[in-house]
C-alpha positions, -999 to 999 in steps of 0.1 A, spaced: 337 -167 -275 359 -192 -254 375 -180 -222 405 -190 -208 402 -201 -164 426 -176 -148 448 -190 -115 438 -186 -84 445 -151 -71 453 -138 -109 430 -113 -125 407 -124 -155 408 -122 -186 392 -132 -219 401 -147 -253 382 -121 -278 394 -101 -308 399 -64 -297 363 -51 -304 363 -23 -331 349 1 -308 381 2 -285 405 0 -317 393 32 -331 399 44 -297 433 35 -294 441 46 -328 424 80 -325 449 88 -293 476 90 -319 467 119 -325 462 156 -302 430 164 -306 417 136 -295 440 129 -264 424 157 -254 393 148 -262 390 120 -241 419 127 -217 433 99 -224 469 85 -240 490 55 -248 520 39 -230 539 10 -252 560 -14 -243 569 -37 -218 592 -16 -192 570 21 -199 536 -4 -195 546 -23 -159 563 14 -150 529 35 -155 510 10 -136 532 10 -110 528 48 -111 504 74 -96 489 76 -133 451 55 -139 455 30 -162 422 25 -177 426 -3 -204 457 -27 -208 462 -45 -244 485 -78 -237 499 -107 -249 493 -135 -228 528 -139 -224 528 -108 -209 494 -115 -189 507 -144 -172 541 -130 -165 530 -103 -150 499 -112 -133 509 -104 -97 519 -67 -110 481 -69 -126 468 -76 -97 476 -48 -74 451 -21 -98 414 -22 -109 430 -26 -147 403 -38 -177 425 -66 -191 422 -74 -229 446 -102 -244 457 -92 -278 481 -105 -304 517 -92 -316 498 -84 -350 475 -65 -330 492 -46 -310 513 -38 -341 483 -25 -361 471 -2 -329 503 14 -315 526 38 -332 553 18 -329 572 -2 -354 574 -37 -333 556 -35 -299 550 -76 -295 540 -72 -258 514 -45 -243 494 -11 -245 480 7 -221 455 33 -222 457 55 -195 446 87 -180 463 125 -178 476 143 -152 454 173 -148 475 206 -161 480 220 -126 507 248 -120 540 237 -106 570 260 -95 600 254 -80 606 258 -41 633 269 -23 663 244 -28 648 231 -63 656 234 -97 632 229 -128 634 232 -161 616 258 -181 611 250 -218 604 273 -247 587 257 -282 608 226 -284 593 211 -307 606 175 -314 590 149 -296 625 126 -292 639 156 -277 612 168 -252 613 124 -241 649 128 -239 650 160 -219 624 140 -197 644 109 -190 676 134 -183 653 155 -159 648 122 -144 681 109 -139 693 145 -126 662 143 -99 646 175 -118 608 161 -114 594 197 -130 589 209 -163 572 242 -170 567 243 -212 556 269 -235 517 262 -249 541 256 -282 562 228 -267 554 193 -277 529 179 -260 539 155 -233 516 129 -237 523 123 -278 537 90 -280 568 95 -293 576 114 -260 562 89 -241 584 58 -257 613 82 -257 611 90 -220 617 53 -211 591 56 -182 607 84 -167 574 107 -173 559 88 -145 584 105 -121 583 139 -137 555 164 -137 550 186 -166 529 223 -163 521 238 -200 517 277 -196 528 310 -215 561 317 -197 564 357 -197 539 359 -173 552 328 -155 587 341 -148 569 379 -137 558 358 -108 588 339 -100 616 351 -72 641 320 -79 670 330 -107 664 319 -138 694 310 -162 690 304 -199 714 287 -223 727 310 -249 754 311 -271 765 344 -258 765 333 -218 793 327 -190 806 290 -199 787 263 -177 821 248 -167 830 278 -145 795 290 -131 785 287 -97 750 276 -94 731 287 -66 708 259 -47 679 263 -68 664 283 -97 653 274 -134 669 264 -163 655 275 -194 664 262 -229 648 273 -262 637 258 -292 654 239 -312 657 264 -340 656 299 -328 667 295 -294 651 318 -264 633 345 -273 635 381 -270 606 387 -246 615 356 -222 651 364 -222 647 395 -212 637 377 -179 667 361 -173 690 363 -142 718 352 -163 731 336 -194 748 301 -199 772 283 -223 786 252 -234 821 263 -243 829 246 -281 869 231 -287 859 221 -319 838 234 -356 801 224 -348 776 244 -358 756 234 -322 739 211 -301 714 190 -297 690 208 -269 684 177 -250 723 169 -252 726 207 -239 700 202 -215 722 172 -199 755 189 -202 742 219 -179 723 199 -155 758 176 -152 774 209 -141 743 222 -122 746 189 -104 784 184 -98 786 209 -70 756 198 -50 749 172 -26 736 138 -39 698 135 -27 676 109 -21 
């Protein structure tokens, strides 16, 4: 084994294959059962990599190129990070996605603690969606639209599945996410709670109030029943052409735009 002399003030770092101890690791996290397991998951990718270290998230083990090592060291620096250079073809073979040619990170969940909105806040409530580009996507829009909480359904994707992660872009270091069965959730809340429905007042014309929830179904069957029987109200994206319907993280964005538009820009 050869090691290569870090800089001064740069954190070091050694020349070895990745042992097969932490690749089975990393390649178990692909899957549930195991992120659980060992409470841990993966972030890929240069921008979601320097973005969860940055982050209130522990990053407990950081796969890189040296490329990446040296480019980055001052970032590297700043945390208590167990640094392991690897190659492109490695990081290939370990992650989930198709060309990842610069880092991995292995890093700790957040603990499933419950979150609610206060007064003045809106969050998002989610019911069984199911596809992990949309629940990243919703994420990343929740983001932009300074929503930082998500209350899912135990059926909702998980969070921390790695297509959700990529997806997300980074932005599930800035939003929190609380996994719980929602009927007896919403019997405890006081703030409104609007759904999107086929059926409800068009978005374009509704008069938001300062804060509440916004609730969006699954994919394929929409809210259900019991939960929308909770609902303060009802919401719509009114249709000027023939599609069937929409995309729910294009839906989510279209109603927070109008939740938004009326309301003061925040900090």
């Amino acid at each position: 084994m050869s090691s290569k002399r870090p800089k001064a003030g740069k954190k070091q770092y050694f020349r070895v294959m990745v042992s097969k101890n932490l690749s089975r690791l990393v390649r178990s996290l692909h899957q549930k059962k195991y992120r659980k397991t060992e409470n841990l998951f993966l972030v890929e990718g240069a921008k979601s990599v320097l973005e969860v270290i940055q982050s209130r998230y522990s990053v407990k083990t950081l796969l890189a190129t040296p490329m990446f090592l040296e480019e980055h060291a001052d970032i590297l620096s700043q945390k208590p990070l167990q640094l392991q250079e690897a190659s492109p073809t490695e990081l290939d073979a370990l992650g989930t996605l198709q060309t990842n040619h610069t880092a991995l990170a292995v890093v700790e969940m957040q603990p499933n603690l419950p979150l609610q909105a206060g007064p003045g806040e809106w969050a998002l409530l989610l019911e069984e969606v199911g596809d992990p580009g949309n629940l990243g996507t919703i994420i990343r829009i929740a983001d932009w639209y300074g929503i930082r909480k998500l209350i899912c359904s135990p059926g909702t994707v998980d969070f921390y599945n790695p297509k959700v992660v990529t997806s997300s872009k980074g932005s599930f270091t800035r939003v929190q996410a609380y996994y719980t069965e929602l009927l007896p959730f919403l019997e405890q809340q006081r703030l409104p709670v609007y759904g999107a429905d086929l059926q409800g007042e068009p978005v374009h014309s509704f008069a938001f109030p300062e804060g509440g929830y916004l609730l969006m179904g699954s994919e394929a069957h929409g809210i259900s029943p019991l939960v929308a029987a909770k609902l303060s109200g009802r919401l719509t994206i009114p249709a000027y052409g023939q599609a069937e319907s929409l995309n729910v993280a294009i839906a989510t964005a279209i109603i927070c735009d109008n939740l938004r538009r009326s309301q003061p820009i925040r900090p």
